[in-house]
C-alpha positions in Angstrom: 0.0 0.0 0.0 2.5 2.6 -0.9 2.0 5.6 -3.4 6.0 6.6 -3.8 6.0 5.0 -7.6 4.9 7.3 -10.0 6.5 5.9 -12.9 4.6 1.9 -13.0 1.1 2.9 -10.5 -1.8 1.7 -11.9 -4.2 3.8 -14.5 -6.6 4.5 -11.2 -3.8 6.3 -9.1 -2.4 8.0 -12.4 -4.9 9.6 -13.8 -7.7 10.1 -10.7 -5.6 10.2 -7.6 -1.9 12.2 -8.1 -3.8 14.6 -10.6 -6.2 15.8 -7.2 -3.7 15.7 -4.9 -0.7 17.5 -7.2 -3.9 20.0 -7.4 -4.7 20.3 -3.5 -1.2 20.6 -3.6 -1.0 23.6 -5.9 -4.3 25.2 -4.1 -3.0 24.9 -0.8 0.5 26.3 -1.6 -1.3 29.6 -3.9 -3.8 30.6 -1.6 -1.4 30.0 2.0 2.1 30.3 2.7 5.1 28.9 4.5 4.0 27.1 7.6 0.2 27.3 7.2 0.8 25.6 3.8 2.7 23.1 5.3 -0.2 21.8 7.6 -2.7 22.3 5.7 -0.9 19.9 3.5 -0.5 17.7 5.7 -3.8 17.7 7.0 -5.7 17.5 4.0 -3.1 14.9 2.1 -0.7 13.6 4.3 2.1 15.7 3.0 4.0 16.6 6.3 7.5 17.2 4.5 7.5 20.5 4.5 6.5 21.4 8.2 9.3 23.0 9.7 10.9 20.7 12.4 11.1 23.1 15.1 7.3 23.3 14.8 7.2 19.4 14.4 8.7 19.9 18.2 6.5 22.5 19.2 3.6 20.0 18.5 5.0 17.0 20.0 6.1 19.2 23.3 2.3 19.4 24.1 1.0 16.2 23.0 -0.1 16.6 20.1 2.1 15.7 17.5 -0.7 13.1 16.0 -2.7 16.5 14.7 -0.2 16.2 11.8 -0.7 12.6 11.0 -3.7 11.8 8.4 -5.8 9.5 10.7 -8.7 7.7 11.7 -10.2 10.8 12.8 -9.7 12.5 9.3 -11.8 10.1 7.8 -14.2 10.8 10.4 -14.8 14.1 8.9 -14.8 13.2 5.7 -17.2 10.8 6.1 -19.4 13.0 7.9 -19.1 15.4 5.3 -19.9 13.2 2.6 -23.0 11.5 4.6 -24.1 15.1 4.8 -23.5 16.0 1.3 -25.7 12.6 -0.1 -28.4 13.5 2.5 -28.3 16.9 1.5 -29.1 15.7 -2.4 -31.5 13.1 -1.5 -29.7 10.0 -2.6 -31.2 7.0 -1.6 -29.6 4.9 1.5 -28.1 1.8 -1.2 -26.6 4.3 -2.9 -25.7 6.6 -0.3 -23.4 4.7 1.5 -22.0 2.9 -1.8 -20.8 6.2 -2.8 -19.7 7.0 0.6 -17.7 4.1 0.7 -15.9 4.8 -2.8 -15.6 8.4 -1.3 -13.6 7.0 1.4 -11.3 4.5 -0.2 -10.7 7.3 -2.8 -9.2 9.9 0.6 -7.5 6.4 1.3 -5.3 6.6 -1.9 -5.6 10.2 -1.9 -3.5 10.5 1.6 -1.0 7.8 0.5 -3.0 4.7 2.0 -1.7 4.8 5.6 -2.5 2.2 8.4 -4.4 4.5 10.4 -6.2 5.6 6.9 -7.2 2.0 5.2 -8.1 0.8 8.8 -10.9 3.7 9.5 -12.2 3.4 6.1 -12.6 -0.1 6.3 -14.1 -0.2 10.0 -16.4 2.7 8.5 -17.2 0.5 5.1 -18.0 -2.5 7.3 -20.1 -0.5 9.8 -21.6 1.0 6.6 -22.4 -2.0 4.3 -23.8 -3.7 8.2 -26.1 -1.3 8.6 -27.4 -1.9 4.7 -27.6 -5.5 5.3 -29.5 -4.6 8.7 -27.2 -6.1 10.8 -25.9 -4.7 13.9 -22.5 -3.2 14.3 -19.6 -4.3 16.2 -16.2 -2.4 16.5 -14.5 -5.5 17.5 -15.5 -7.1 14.3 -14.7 -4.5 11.9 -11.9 -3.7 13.6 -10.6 -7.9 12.8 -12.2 -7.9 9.4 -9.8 -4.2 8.4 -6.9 -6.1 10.2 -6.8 -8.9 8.0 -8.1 -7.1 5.1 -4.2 -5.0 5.5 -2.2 -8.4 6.1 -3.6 -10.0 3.5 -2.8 -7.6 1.5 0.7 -6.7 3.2 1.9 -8.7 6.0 5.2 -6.9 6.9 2.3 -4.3 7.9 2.6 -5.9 11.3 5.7 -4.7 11.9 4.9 -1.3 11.1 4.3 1.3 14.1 1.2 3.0 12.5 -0.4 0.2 12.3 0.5 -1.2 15.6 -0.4 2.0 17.3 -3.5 2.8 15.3 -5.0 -1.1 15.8 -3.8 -0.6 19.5 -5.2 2.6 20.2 -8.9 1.9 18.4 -9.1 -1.6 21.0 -8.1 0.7 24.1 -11.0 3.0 22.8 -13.4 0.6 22.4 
């Protein structure tokens, strides 16, 4: 799950997923400056290398160094926003939550497909397609259905920190 390879990514993250983000990009860095740039970029897309480390510091002195880390919570608000915006246009429920769930798995690749990221959207999808099927919801089980959906896919995800601490910290929540 890595977006770094520009030159052989499929014809999905070619053409529908670096063109948006090399435009947020663009946007962000045009309409803001300097540090505010920076996080914005980084809160909208991931992109957290141009934050200035001193401030990096800053963040983490007080505890909250995970602001600047696309996360669970991001995808939170996006799909609240996008719940909103179907509800808003009067799309039926089948079709709501289908296009919510593209919605999210499209911010999934659009943020570079990190553990916290492809976990929440799957939790969220599961909870989602549950509640279509009218069946109740259950962290615990979308939380084991979006871990093995990301070792299947990547085993050596195990080893990785963000995935560690954003499985770890979702259990202590719930």
């Amino acid at each position: 799950f890595c977006l770094t390879s520009r030159g052989n990514g499929a014809w999905f993250l070619q053409h529908l997923v670096y063109p948006v983000r090399s435009f947020i990009i663009r946007f962000v860095n045009t309409s803001l400056n300097g540090q505010s740039a920076a996080l914005l970029k980084g809160l909208l897309v991931g992109g957290r290398g141009d934050i200035d480390p001193n401030l990096k510091q800053s963040f983490a002195n007080v505890g909250v160094i995970h602001v600047l880390a696309v996360s669970g919570l991001h995808v939170g608000f996006v799909l609240a926003g996008l719940l909103t915006i179907f509800r808003l246009l009067r799309i039926k429920e089948p079709f709501r939550a289908l296009l919510v769930i593209l919605g999210l798995i499209y911010y999934a690749y659009l943020t570079g497909l990190h553990a916290p990221v492809v976990r929440a959207t799957i939790m969220a999808s599961v909870l989602l397609l549950g509640n279509l099927l009218q069946r109740p919801s259950d962290a615990l089980n979308s939380i084991a259905v979006a871990g093995m959906i990301i070792l299947v896919a990547n085993p050596l995800d195990l080893f990785q920190p963000g995935f560690q601490l954003s499985f770890a910290a979702v259990i202590g929540i719930i």
